[in-house]
C-alpha positions in Angstrom: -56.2 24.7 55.4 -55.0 22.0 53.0 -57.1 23.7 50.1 -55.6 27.3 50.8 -52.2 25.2 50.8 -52.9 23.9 47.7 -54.6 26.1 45.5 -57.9 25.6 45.9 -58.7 28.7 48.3 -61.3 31.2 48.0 -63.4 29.1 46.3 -66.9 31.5 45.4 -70.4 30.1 46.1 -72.2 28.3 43.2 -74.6 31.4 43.5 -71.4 34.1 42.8 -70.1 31.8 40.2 -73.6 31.6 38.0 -74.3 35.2 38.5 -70.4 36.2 37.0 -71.3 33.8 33.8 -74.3 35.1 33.4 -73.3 38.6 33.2 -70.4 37.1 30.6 -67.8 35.6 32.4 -66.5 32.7 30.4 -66.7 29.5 32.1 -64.0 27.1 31.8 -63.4 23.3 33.0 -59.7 23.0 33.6 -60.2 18.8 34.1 -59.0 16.1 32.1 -60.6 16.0 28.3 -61.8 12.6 29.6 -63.2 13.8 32.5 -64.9 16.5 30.8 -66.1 13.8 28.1 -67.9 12.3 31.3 -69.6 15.4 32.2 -69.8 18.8 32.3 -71.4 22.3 32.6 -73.2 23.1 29.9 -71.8 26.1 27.7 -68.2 25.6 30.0 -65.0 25.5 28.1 -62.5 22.3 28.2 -59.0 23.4 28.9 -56.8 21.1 31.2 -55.1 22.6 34.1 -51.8 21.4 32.1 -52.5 23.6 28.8 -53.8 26.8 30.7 -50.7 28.8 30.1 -51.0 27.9 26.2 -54.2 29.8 26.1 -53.3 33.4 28.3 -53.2 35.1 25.2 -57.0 34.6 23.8 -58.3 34.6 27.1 -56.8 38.3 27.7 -58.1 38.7 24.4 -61.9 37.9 25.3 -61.7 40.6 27.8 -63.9 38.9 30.3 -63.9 37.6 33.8 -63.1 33.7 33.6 -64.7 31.3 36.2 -62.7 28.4 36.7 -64.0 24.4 37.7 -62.9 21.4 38.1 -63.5 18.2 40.0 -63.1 19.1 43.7 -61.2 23.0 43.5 -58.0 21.9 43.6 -56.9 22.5 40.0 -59.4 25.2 39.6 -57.7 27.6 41.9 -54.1 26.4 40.9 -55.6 27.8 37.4 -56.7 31.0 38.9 -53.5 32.0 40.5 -51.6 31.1 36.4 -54.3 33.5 35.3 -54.5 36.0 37.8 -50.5 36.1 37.5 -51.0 36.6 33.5 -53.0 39.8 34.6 -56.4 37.8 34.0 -59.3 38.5 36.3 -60.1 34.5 37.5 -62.6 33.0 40.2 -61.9 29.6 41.2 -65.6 28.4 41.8 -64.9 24.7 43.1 -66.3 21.4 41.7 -68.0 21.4 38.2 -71.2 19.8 39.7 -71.9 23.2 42.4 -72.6 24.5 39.0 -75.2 22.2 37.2 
């Protein structure tokens, strides 16, 4: 409940989320430039939860699904609703590390 409550509902299985990039979904990390520094998915994207709204215009322009990760899903899926609001098609798939 607390996720749903907090924007980290309908998280997709690690198994949805692969499949979507794989057919060219872009996948981007919405943590901390730090905490990407740290880690990460290879191929994902860094842009923090906090500049998302800066980049609605090229990712509408990419014309492609985007799948969204963070640490624990939390900031993923308060990215999804920014982008599903722009008009963007956005998965929130949960904790960076589902994906490695």
């Amino acid at each position: 409940m607390f996720r749903w409550l907090f924007g980290g509902g309908g998280i997709i299985s690690p198994q949805e989320a692969k499949s979507l990039v794989a057919r060219g979904a872009l996948l981007v990390d919405v943590r901390t430039p730090g905490e990407y520094a740290a880690g990460h998915v290879r191929g994902s994207r860094n842009i923090p939860l906090d500049s998302i709204g800066r980049h609605i215009s090229e990712l509408k322009k990419a014309g492609k699904p985007v799948v969204l990760v963070c640490a624990s899903g939390n900031r993923s899926g308060r990215a999804k609703a920014i982008l599903e609001n722009a008009g963007i098609e956005a998965y929130n798939a949960g904790s960076w590390t589902n994906l490695r």
